[in-house]
mmCIF file as gemmi writes it, N, C-alpha and C atoms, coordinates in Angstrom:
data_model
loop_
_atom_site.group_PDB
_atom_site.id
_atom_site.type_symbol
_atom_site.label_atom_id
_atom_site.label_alt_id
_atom_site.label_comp_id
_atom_site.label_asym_id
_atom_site.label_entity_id
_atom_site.label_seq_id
_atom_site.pdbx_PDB_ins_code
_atom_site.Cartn_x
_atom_site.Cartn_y
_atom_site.Cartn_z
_atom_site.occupancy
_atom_site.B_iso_or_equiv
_atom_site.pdbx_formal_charge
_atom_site.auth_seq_id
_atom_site.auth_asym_id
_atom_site.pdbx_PDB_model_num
ATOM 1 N N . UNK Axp A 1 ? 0.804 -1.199 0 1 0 ? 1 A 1
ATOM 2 C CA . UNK Axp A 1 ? 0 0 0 1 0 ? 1 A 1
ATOM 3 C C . UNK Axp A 1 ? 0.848 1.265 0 1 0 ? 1 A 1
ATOM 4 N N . UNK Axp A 2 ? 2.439 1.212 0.03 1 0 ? 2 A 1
ATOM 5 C CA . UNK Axp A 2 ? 2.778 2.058 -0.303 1 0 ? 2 A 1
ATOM 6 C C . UNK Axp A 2 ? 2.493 3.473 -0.838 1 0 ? 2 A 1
ATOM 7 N N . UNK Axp A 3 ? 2.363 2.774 -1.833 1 0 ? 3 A 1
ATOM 8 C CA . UNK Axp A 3 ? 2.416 3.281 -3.479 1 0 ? 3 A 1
ATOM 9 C C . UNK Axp A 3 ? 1.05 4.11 -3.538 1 0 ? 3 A 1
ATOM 10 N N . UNK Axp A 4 ? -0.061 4.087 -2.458 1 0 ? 4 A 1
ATOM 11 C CA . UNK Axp A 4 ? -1.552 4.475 -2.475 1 0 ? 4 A 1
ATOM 12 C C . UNK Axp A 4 ? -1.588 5.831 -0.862 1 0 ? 4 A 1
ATOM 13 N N . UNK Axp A 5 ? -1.116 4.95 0.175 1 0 ? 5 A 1
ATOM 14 C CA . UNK Axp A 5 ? -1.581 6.057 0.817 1 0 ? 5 A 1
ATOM 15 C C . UNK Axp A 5 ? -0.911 7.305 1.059 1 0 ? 5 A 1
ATOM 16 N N . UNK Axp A 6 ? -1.293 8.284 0.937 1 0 ? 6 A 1
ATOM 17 C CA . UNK Axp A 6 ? -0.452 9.425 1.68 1 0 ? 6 A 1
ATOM 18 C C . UNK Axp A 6 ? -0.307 10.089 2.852 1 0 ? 6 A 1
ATOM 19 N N . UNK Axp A 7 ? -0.607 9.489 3.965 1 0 ? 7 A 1
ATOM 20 C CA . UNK Axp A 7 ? -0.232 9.828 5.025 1 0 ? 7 A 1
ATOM 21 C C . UNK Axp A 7 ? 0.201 8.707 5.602 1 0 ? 7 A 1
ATOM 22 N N . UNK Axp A 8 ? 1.053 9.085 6.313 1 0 ? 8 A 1
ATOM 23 C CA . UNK Axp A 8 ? 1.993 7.801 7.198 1 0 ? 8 A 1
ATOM 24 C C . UNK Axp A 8 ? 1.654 8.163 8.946 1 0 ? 8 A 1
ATOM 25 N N . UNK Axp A 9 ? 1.831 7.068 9.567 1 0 ? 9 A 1
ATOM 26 C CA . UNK Axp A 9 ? 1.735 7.619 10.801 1 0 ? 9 A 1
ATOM 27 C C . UNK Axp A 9 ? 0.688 7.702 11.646 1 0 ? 9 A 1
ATOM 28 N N . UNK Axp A 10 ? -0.124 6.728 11.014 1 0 ? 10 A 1
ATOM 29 C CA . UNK Axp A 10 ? -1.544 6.531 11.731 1 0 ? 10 A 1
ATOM 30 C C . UNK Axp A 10 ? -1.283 5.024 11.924 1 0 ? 10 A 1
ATOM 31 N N . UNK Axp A 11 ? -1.779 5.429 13.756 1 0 ? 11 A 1
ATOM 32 C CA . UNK Axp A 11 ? -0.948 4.324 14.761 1 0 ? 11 A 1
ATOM 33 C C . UNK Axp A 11 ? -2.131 3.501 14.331 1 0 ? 11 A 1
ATOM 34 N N . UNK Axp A 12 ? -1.798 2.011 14.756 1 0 ? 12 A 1
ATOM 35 C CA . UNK Axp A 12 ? -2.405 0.508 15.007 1 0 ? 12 A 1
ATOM 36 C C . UNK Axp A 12 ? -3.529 0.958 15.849 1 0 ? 12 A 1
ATOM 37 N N . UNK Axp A 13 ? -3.495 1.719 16.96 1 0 ? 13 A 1
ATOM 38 C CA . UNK Axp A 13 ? -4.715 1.8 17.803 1 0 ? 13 A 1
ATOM 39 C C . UNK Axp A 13 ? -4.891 2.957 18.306 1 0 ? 13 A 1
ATOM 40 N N . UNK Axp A 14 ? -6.453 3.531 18.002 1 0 ? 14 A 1
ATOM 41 C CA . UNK Axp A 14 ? -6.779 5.207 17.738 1 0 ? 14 A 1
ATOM 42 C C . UNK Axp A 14 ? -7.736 5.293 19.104 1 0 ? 14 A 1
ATOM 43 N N . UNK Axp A 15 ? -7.132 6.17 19.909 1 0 ? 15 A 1
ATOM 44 C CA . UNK Axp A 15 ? -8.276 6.332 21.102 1 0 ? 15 A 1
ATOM 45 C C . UNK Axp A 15 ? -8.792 7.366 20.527 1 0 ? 15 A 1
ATOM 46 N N . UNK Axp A 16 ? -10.29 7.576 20.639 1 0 ? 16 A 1
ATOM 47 C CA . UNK Axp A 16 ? -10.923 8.99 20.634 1 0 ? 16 A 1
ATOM 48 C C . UNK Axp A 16 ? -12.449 8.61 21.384 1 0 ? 16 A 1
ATOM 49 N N . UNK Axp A 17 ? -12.596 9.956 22.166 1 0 ? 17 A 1
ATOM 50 C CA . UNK Axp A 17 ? -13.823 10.078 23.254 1 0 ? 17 A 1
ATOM 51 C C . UNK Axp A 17 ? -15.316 10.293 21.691 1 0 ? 17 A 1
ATOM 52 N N . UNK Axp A 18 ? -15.771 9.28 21.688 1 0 ? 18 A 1
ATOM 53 C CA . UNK Axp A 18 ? -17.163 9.245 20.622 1 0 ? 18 A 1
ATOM 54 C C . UNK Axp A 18 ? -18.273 9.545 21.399 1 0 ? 18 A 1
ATOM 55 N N . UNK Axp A 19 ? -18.717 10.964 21.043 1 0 ? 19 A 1
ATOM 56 C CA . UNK Axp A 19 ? -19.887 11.201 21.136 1 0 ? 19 A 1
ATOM 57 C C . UNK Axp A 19 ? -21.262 10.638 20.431 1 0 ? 19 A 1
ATOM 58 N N . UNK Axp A 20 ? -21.898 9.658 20.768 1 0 ? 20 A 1
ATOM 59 C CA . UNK Axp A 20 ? -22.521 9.108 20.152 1 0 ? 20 A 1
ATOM 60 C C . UNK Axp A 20 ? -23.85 10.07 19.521 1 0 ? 20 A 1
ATOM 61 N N . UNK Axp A 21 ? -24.115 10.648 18.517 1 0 ? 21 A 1
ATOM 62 C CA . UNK Axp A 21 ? -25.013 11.557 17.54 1 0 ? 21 A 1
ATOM 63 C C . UNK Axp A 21 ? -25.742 10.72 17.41 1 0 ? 21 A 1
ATOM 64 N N . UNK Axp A 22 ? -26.283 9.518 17.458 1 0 ? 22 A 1
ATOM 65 C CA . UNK Axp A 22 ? -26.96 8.265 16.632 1 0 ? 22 A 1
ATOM 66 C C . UNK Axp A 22 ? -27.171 6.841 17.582 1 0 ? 22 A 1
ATOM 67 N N . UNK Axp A 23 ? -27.792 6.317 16.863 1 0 ? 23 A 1
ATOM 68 C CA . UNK Axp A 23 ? -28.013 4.947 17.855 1 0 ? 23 A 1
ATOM 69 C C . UNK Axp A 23 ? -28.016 3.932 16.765 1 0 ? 23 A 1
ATOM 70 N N . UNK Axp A 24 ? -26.95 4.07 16.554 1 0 ? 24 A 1
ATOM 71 C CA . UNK Axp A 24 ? -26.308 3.013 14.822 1 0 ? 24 A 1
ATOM 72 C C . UNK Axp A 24 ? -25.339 2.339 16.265 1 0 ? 24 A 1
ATOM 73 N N . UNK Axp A 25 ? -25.48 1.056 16.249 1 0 ? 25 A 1
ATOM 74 C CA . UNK Axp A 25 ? -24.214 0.369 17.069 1 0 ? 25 A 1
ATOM 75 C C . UNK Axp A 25 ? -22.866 0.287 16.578 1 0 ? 25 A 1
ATOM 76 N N . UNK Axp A 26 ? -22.849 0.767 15.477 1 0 ? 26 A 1
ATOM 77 C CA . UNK Axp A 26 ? -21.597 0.472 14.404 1 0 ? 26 A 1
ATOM 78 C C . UNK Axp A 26 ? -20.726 1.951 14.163 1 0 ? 26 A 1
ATOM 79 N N . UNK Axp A 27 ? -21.354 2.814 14.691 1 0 ? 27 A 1
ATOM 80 C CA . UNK Axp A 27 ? -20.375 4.589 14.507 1 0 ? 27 A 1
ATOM 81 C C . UNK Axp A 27 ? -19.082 4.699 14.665 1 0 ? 27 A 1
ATOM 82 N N . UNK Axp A 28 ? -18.874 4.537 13.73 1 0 ? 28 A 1
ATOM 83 C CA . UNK Axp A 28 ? -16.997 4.688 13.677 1 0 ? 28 A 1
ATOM 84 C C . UNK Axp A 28 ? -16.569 6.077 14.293 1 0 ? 28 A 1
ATOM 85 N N . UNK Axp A 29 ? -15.121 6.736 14.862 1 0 ? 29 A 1
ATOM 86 C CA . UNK Axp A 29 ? -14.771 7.674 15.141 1 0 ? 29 A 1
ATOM 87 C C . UNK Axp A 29 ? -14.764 9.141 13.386 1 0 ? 29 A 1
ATOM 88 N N . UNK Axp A 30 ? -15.182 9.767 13.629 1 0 ? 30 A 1
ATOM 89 C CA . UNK Axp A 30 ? -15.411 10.683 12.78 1 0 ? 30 A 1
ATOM 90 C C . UNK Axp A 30 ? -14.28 11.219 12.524 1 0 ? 30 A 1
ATOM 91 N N . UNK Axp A 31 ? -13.169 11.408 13.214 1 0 ? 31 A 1
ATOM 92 C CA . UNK Axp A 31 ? -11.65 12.412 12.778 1 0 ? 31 A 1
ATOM 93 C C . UNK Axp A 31 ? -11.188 10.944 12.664 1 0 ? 31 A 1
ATOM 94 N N . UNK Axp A 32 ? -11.042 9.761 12.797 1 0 ? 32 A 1
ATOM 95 C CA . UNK Axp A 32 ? -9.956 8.344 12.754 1 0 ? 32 A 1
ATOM 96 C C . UNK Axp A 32 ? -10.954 8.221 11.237 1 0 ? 32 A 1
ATOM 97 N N . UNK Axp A 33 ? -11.694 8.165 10.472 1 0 ? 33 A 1
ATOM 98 C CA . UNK Axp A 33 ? -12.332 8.017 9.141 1 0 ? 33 A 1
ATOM 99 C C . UNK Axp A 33 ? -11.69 9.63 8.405 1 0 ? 33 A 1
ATOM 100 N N . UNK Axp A 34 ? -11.781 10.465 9.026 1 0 ? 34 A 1
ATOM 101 C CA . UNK Axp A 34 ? -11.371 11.576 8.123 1 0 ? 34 A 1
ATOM 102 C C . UNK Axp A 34 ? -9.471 11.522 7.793 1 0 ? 34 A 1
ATOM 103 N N . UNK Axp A 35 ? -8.698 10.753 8.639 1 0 ? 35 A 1
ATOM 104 C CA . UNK Axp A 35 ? -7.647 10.366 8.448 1 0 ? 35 A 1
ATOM 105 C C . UNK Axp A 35 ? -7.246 9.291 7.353 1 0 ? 35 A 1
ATOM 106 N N . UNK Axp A 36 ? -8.265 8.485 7.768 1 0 ? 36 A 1
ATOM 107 C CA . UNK Axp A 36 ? -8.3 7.042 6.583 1 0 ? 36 A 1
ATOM 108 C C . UNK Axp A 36 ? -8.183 7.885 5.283 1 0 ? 36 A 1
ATOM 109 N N . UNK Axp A 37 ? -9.587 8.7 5.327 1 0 ? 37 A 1
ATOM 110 C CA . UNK Axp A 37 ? -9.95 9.041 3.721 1 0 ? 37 A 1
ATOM 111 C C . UNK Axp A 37 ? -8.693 9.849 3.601 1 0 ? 37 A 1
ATOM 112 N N . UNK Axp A 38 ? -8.106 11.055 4.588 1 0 ? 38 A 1
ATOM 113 C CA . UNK Axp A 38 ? -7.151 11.669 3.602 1 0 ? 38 A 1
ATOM 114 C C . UNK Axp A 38 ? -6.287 10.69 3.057 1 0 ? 38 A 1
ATOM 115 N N . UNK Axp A 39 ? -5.601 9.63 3.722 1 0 ? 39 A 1
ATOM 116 C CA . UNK Axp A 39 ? -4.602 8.916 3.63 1 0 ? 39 A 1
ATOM 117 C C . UNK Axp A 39 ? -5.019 8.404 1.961 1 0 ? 39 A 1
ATOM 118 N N . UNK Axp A 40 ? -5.908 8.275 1.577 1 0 ? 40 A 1
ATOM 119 C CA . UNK Axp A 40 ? -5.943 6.907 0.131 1 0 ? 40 A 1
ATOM 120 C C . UNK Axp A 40 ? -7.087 8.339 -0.846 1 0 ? 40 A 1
ATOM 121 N N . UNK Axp A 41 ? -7.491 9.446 -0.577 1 0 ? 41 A 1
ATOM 122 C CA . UNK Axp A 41 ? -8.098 10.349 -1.451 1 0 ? 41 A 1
ATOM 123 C C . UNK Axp A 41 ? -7.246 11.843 -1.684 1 0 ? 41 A 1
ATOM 124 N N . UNK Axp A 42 ? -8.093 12.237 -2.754 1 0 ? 42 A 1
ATOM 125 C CA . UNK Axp A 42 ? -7.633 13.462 -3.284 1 0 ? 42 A 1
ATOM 126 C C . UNK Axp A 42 ? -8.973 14.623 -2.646 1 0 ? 42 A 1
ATOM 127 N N . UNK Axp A 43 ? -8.772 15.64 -2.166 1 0 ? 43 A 1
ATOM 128 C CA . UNK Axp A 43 ? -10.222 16.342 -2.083 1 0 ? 43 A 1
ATOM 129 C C . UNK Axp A 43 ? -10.276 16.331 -3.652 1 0 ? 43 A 1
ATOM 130 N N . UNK Axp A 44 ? -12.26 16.512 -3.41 1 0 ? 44 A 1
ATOM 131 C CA . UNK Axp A 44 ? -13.206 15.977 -4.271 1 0 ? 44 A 1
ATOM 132 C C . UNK Axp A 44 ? -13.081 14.968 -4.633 1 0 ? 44 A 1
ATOM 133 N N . UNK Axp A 45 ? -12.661 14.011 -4.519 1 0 ? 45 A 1
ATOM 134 C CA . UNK Axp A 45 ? -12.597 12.717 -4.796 1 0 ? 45 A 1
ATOM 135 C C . UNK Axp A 45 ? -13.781 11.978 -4.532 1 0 ? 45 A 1
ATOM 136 N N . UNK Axp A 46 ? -14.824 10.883 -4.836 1 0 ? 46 A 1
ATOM 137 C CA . UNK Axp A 46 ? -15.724 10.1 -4.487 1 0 ? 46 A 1
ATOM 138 C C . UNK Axp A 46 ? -15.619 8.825 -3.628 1 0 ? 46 A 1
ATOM 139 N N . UNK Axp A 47 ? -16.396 8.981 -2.283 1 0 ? 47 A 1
ATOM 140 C CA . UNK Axp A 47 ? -16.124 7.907 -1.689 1 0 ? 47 A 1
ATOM 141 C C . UNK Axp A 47 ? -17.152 7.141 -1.316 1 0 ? 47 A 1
ATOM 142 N N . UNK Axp A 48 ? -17.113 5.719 -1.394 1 0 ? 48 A 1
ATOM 143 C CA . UNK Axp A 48 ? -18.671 5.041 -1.632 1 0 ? 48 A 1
ATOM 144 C C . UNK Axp A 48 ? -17.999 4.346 -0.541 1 0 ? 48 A 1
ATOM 145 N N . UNK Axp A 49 ? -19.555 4.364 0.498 1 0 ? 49 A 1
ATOM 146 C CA . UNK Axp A 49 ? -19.647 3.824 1.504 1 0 ? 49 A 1
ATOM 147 C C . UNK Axp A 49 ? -21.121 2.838 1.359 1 0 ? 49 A 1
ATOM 148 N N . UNK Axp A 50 ? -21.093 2.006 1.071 1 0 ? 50 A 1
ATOM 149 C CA . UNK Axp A 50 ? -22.366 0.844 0.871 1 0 ? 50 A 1
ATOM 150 C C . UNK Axp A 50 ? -22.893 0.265 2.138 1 0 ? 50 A 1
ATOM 151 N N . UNK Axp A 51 ? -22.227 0.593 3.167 1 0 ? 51 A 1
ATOM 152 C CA . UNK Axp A 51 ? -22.512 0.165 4.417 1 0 ? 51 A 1
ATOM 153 C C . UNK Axp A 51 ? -22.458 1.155 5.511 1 0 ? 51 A 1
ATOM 154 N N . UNK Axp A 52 ? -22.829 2.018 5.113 1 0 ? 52 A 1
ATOM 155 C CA . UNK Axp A 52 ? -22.606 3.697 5.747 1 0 ? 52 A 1
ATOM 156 C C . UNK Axp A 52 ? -23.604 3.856 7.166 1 0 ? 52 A 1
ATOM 157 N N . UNK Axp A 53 ? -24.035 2.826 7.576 1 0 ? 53 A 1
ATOM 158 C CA . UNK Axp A 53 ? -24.877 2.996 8.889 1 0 ? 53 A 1
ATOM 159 C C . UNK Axp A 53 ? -25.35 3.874 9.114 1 0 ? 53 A 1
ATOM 160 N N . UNK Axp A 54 ? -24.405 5.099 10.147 1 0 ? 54 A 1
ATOM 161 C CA . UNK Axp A 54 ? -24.68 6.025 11.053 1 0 ? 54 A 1
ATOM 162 C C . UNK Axp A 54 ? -24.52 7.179 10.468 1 0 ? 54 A 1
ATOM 163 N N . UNK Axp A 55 ? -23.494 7.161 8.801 1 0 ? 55 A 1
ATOM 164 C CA . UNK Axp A 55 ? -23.382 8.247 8.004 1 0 ? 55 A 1
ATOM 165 C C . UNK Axp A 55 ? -22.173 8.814 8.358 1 0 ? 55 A 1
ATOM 166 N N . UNK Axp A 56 ? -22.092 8.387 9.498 1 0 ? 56 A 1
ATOM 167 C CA . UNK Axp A 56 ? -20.227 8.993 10.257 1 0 ? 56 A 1
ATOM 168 C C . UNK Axp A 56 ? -18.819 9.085 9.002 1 0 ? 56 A 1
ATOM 169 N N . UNK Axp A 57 ? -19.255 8.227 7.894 1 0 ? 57 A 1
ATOM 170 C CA . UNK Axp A 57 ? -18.275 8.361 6.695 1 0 ? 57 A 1
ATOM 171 C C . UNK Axp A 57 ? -18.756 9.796 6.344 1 0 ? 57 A 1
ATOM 172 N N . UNK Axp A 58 ? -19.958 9.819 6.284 1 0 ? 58 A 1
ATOM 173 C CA . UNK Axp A 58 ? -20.178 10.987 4.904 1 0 ? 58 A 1
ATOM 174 C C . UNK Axp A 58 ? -19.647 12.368 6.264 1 0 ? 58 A 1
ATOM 175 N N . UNK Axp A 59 ? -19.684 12.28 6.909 1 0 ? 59 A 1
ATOM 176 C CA . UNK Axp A 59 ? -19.587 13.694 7.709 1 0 ? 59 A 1
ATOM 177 C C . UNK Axp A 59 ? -18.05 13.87 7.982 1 0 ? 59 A 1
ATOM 178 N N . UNK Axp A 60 ? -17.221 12.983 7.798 1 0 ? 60 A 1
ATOM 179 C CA . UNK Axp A 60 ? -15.488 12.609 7.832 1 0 ? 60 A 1
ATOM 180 C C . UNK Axp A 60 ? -15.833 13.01 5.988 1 0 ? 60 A 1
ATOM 181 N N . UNK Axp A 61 ? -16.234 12.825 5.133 1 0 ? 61 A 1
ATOM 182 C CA . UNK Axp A 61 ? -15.672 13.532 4.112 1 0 ? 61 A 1
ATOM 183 C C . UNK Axp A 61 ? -16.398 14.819 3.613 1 0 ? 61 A 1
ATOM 184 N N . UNK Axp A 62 ? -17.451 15.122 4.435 1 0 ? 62 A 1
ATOM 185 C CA . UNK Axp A 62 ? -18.071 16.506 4.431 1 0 ? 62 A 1
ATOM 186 C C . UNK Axp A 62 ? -16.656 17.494 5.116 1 0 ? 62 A 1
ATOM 187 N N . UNK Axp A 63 ? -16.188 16.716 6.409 1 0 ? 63 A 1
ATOM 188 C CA . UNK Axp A 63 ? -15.175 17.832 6.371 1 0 ? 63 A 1
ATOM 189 C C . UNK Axp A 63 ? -14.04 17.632 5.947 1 0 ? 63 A 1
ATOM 190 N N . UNK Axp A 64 ? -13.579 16.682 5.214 1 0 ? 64 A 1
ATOM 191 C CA . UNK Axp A 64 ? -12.137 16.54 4.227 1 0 ? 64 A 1
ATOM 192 C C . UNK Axp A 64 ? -12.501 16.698 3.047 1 0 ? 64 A 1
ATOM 193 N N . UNK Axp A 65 ? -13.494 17.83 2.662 1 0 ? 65 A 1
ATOM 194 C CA . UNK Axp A 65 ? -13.436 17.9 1.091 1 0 ? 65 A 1
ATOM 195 C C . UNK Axp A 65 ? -13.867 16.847 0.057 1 0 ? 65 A 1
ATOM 196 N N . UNK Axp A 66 ? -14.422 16.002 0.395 1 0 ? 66 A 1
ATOM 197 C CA . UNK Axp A 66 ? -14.287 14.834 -0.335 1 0 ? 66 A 1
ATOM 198 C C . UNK Axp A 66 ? -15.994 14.513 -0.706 1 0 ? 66 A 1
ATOM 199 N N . UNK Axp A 67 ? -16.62 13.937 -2.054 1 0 ? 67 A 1
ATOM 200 C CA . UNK Axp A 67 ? -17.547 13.559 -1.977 1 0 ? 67 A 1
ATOM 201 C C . UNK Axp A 67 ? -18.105 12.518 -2.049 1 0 ? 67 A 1
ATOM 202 N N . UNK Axp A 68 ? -19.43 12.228 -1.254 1 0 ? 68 A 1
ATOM 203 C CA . UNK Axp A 68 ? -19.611 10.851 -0.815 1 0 ? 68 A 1
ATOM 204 C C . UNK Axp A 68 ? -21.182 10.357 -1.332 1 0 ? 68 A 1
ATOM 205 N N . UNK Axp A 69 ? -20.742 9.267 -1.408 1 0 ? 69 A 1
ATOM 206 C CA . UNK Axp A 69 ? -22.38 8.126 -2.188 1 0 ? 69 A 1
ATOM 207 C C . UNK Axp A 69 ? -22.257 7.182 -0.628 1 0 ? 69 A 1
ATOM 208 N N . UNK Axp A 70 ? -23.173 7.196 -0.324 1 0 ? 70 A 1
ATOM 209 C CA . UNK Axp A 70 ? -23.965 5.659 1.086 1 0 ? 70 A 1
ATOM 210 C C . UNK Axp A 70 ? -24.712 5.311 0.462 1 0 ? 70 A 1
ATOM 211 N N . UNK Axp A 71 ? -25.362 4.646 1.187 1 0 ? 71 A 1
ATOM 212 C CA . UNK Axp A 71 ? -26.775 3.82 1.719 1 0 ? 71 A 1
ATOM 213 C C . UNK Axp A 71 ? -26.558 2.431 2.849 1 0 ? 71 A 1
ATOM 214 N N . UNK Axp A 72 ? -27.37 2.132 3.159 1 0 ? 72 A 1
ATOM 215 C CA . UNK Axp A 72 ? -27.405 0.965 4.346 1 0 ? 72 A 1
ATOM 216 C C . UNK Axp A 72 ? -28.908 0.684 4.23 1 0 ? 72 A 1
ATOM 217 N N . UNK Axp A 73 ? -29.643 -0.733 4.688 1 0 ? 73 A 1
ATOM 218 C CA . UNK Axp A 73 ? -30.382 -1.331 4.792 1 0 ? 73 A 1
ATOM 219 C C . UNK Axp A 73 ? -31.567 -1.181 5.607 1 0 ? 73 A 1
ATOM 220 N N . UNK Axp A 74 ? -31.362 -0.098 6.666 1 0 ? 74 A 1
ATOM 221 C CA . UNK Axp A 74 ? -31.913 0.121 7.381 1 0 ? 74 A 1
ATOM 222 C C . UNK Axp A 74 ? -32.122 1.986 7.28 1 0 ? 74 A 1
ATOM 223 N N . UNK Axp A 75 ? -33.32 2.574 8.088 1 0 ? 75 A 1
ATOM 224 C CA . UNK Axp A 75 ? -33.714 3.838 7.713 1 0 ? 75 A 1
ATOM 225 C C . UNK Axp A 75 ? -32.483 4.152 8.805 1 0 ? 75 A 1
């Protein structure tokens, strides 16, 4: 993965205090997803989340510039 990501330096294990916005059991940390995406995107870039639960992707690339396609199975 070299060759793909651009940021280095994002440790094995990410503490962050999650305010839970939602009652999705699955809410990922919102700044540890906005790191992912910078690491492997370009702003404006498209990022498809097919399993987007709580939406916590789309709001990590609402604030990294980036634009995003979800959906999930449930309302």
């Amino acid at each position: 993965m070299k060759g793909i990501w651009k940021l280095r330096g994002i440790p094995d294990v990410w503490e962050e205090k999650v305010a839970r916005t939602g009652t999705h059991i699955h809410q990922k940390p919102i700044e540890l997803q906005k790191k992912l995406i910078a690491a492997v995107s370009h702003q404006g870039d498209l990022v498809v989340d097919p399993a987007a639960g709580s939406f916590s992707a789309m709001q990590a690339c609402q604030q990294a510039g980036r634009n995003f396609i979800g959906c999930d199975l449930e309302d």
